[in-house]
C-alpha positions in Angstrom: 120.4 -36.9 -20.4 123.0 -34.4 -21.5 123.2 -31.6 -19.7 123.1 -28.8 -22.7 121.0 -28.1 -25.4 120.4 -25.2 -27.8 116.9 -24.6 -26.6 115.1 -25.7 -23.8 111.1 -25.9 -23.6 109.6 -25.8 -20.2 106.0 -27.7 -20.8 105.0 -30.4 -23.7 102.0 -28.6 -24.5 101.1 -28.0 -28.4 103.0 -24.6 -29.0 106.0 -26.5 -27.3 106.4 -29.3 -29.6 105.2 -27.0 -32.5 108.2 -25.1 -31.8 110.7 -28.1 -30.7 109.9 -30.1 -33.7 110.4 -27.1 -36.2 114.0 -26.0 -34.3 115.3 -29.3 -34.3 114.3 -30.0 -38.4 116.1 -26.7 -39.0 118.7 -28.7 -37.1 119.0 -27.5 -33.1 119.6 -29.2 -30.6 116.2 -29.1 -28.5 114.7 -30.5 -25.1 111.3 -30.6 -24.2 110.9 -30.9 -20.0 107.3 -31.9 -18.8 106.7 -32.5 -14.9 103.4 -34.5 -15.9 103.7 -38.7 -16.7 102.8 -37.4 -20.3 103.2 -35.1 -23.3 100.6 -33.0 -25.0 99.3 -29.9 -22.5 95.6 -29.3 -23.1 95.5 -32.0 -25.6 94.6 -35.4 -23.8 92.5 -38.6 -25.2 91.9 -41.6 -23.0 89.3 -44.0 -21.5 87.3 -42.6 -19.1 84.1 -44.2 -19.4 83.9 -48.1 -20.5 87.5 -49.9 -22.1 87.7 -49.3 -25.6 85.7 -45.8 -25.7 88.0 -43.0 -26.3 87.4 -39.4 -25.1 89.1 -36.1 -26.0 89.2 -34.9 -22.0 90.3 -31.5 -23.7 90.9 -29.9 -26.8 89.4 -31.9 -29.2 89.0 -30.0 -32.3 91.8 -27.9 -34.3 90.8 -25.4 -36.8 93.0 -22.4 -36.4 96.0 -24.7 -36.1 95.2 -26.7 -39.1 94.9 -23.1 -40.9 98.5 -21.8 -40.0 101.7 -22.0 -41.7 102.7 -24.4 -39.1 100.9 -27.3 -39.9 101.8 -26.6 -43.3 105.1 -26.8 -42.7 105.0 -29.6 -40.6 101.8 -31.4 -42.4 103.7 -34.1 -44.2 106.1 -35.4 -41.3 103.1 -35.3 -39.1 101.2 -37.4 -41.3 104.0 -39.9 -42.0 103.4 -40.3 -38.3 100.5 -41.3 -38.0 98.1 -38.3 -37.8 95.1 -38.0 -40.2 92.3 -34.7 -39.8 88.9 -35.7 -40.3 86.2 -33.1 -41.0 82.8 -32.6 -42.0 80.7 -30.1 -43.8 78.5 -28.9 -40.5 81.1 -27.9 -38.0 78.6 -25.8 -35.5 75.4 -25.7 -35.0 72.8 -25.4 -32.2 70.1 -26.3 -30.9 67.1 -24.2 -29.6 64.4 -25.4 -26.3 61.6 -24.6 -29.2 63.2 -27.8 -31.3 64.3 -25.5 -33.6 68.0 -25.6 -34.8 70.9 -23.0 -36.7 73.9 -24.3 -38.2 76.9 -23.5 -40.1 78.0 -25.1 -43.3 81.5 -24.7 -45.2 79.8 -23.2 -47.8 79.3 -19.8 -47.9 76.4 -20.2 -50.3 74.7 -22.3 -48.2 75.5 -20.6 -45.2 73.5 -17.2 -46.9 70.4 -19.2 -47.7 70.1 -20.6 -44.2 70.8 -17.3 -42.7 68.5 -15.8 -45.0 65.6 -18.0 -43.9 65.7 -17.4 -40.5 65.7 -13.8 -41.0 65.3 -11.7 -44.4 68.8 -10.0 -44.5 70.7 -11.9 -42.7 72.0 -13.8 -45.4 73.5 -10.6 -47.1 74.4 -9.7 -43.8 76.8 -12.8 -43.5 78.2 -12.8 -46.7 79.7 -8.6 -46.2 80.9 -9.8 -43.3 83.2 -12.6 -44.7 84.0 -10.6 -47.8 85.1 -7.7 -45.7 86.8 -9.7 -42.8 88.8 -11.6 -45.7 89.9 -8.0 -47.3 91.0 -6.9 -44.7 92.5 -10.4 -42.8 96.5 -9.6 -43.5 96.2 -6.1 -41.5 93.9 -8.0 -39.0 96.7 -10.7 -38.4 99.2 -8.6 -39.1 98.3 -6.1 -35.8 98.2 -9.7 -33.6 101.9 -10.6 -35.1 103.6 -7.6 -35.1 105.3 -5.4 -32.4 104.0 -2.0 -32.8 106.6 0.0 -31.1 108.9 -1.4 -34.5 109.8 0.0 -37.3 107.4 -3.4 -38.9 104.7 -1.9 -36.2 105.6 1.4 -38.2 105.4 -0.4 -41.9 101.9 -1.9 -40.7 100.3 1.6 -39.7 101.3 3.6 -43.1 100.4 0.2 -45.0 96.7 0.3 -43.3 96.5 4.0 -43.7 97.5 3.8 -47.1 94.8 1.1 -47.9 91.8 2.4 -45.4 92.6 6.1 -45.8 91.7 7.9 -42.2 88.1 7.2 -41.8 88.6 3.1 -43.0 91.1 3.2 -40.1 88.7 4.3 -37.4 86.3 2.3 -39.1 88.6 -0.8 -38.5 89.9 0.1 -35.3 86.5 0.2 -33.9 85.8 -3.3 -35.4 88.7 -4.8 -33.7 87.9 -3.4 -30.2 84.4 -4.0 -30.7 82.3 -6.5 -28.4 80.7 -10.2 -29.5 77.5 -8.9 -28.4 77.6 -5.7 -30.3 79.1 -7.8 -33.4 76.3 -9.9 -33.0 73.2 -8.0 -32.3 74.7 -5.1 -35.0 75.3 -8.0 -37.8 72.2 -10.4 -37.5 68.6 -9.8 -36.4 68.0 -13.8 -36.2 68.6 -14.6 -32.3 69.6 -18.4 -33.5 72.0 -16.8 -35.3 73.4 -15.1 -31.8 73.3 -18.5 -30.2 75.0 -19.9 -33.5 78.1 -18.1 -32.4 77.9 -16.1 -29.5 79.2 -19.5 -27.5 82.6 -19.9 -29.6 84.3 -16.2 -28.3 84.4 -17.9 -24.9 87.0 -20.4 -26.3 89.2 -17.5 -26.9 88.7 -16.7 -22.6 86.8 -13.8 -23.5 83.2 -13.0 -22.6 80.2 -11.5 -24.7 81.3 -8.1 -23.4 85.2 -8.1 -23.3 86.7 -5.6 -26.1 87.6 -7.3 -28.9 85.5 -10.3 -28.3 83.5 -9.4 -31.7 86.9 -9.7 -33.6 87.6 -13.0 -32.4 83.9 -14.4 -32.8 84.2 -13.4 -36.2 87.7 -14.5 -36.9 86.1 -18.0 -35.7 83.1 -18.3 -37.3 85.0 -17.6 -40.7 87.3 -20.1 -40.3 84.5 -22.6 -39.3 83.5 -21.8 -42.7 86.5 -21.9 -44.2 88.5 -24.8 -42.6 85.4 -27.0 -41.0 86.1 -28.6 -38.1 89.0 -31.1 -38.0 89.4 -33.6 -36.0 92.4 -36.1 -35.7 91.7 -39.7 -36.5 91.5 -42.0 -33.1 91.7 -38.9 -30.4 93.0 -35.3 -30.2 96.2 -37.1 -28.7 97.3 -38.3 -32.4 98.6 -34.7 -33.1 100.7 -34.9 -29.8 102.1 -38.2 -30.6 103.1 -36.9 -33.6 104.9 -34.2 -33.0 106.6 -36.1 -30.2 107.6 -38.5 -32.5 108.8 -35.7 -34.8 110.8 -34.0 -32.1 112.4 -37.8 -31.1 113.3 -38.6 -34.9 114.8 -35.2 -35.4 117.2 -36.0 -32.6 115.0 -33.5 -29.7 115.1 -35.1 -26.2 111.7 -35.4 -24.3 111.5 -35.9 -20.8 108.4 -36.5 -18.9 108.3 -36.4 -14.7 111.1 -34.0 -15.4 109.5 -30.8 -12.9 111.9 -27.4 -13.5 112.3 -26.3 -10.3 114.0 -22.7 -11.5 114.8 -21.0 -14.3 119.1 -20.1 -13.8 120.1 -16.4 -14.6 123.4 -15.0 -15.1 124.1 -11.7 -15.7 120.1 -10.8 -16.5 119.9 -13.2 -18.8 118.8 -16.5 -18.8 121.4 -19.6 -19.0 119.0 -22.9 -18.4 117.1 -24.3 -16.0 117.5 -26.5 -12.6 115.8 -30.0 -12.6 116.0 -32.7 -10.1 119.4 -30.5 -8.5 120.9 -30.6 -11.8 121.3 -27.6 -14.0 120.6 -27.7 -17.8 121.9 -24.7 -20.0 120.6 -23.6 -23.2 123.4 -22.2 -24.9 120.5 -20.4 -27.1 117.6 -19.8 -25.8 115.2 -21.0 -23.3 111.3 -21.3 -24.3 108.7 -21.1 -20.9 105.7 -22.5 -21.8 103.5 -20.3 -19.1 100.3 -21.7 -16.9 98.7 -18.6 -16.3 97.7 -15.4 -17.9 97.3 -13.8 -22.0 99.4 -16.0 -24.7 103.2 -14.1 -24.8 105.6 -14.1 -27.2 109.8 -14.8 -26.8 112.1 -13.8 -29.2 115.4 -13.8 -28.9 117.9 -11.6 -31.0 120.9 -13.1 -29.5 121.8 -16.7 -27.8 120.5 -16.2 -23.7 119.1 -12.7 -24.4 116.2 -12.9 -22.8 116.3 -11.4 -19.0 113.3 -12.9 -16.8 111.4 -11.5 -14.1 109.1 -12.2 -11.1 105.5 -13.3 -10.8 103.4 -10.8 -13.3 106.0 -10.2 -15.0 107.8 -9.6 -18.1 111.0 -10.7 -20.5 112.5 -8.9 -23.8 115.0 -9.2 -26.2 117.3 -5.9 -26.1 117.8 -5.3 -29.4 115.0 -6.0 -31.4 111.4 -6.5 -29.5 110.1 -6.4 -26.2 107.2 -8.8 -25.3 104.9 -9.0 -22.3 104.9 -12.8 -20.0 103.2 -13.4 -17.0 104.3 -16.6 -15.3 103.5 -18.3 -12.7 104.2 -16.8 -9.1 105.2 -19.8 -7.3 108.2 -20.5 -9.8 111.3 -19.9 -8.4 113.7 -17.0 -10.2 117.0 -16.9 -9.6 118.2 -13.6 -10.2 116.6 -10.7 -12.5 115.3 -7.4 -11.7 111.5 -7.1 -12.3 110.3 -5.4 -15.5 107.1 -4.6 -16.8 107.0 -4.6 -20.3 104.1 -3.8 -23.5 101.9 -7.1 -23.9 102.5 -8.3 -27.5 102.0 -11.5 -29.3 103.2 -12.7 -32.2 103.0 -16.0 -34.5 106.6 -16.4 -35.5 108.1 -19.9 -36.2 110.8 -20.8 -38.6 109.8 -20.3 -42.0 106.6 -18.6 -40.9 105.7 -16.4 -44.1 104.9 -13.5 -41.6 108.0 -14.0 -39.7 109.3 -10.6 -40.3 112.1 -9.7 -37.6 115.3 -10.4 -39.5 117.6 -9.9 -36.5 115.5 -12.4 -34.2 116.5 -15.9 -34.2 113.0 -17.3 -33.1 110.2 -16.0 -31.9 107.4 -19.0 -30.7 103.7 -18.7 -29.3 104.0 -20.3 -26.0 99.8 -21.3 -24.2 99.1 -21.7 -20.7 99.2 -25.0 -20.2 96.9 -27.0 -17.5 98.6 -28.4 -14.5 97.4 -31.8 -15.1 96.7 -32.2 -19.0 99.5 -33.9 -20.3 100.1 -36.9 -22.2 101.9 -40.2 -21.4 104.3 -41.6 -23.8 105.0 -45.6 -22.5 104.2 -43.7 -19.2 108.0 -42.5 -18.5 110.4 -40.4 -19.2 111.3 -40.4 -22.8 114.4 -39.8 -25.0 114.9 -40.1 -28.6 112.2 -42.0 -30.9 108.7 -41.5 -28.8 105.2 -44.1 -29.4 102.2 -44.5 -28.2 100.8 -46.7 -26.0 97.2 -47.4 -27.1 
């Protein structure tokens, strides 16, 4: 393997091959670096029961990335590699000790009636909710995907006030912090309706009562209704092959068994990472992809701009944003002094519509990956062209 690359990505999990297979079509020179026997982070298909029965160990369904301009990008090379969404027109539903059900349909008319015959009002109840969620979704997303201490933080805050006027703000604001329980309990009277989608915040790792918990069991249960519940053809896997295949055919390197033992830094800024003895530089950018704590954000505005830190800990960007990591404590640093910085996480990816920082080069989501859910890929390490070995 060659020892320098424009960007390095620390994990194979799915924000890491998201991002090394849309760098290397806009035409970097990437690496992906997995310490597992295989590629794909909390996405994992395999037999664990009887041969021949598959089973999605993890993640097994994808809605919110099917619905982002990532998989639109990437939709047709993905699916000239193999990977085809199934869905279906119930995507939730539960059942109740009573042998009563609720469920949710992708239609929002039926969804009303169904709602409405559990309890009179709920149905109305349900269809405000969407129609206001969806009026207000780009001021939503945009507050998740923009660094408020900006002058786009700044554009954001005069555009909301302009549209929500002082008392729609506080309105808003209070919506966004607000619990899933109080969403719940304020929204529907039906209790089926609660156990319809009180269970679906904790995907997000927040409970009933964390603030902002309501947002994001609303934010779900409209894409539910919106986007259904895909699920790839033959195994949650398929998407990982895919974009492993993508990365390999683009010219990215992927190497499985390949465990980054520290993350060089010259200067406070990082310069590549140290596997097996042998240091790798990144003569742009390096992308962590973290195992523990919130989802963080990297941008760079500058090749090796980013410094790193210590434990809990935090990187930035100097000249443009400044965005909160926590990695893991047991990973050796080099060098760097420790800094604190602002959690903030943004969706930026090359050609993202709402990337919006035109001095930043890249700016990727990186997940806390598991330390054992990866995904093997001929069950070595793997340069170039990747398959699948069913």
């Amino acid at each position: 393997m060659t020892d320098s690359f424009d960007a390095i990505f620390i994990g194979s999990g799915i924000n890491s091959l998201v991002g090394a297979a849309l760098l290397a079509k806009a035409g970097w020179k990437v690496c992906v670096l997995e310490r597992n026997s295989w590629f794909g982070g909390n996405i994992r298909t395999a037999e664990i029961t009887e041969p021949g029965f598959i089973h999605d160990v993890y993640a097994a369904w994808h809605p919110l990335f099917t619905g982002s301009e990532a998989y639109r990008i990437l939709k047709k090379d993905l699916e000239a590699r193999g990977l085809e969404y199934l869905n279906t027109e119930y995507p939730t539903a539960t059942l109740y000790p009573d042998g009563s059900a609720s469920f949710l349909s992708t239609s929002q008319t039926a969804n009303v009636e169904e709602f409405e015959r559990l309890v009179p009002g709920d149905g109305p109840a349900w269809a405000h909710r969407v129609e206001s969620f969806l009026g207000k979704a780009d001021l939503a997303f945009g507050l998740l995907g923009t660094e408020l201490w900006s002058w786009e933080g700044v554009r954001l805050v005069a555009k909301w006030f302009r549209r929500l006027k002082v008392r729609g703000s506080l309105e808003f604001s209070a919506e966004m912090l607000s619990t899933s329980r109080d969403w719940l309990t304020d929204t529907f009277r039906s209790p089926k309706i609660h156990g319809l989608f009180a269970p679906w915040v904790l995907h997000t790792g927040l409970g009933p009562d964390s603030a902002a918990s309501g947002f994001m069991n609303e934010l779900i249960a409209v894409a539910l209704q919106l986007g259904g519940m895909p699920v790839p053809k033959g195994g949650g896997a398929r998407l990982a092959d895919a974009l492993v295949r993508l990365v390999g055919d683009s010219g990215g390197t992927l190497e499985a068994d390949s465990h980054v033992e520290r993350v060089e830094v010259k200067n406070d800024r990082a310069v590549g990472v140290r596997v097996r003895g042998n240091v790798i530089t990144a003569r742009r950018a390096p992308f962590p992809s973290l195992r523990a704590g919130p989802v963080a954000t990297l941008a760079w505005s500058e090749p090796r701009s980013c410094t790193f830190v210590r434990g809990s800990t935090a990187f930035r960007a100097p000249s443009t944003k400044r965005n909160a990591a926590y990695c893991p404590p047991t990973l050796p640093w080099s060098s760097g002094s420790p800094q604190r910085l602002t959690h903030h996480a943004a969706q930026k990816v090359p050609g993202y519509s709402g990337f919006n920082s035109k001095n930043s080069r890249v700016g990727l989501w990186v997940m806390p990956p598991a330390s054992s859910t990866r995904r093997t890929v001929n069950g070595r390490n793997h340069s170039g062209n990747a398959s699948r070995t069913a």
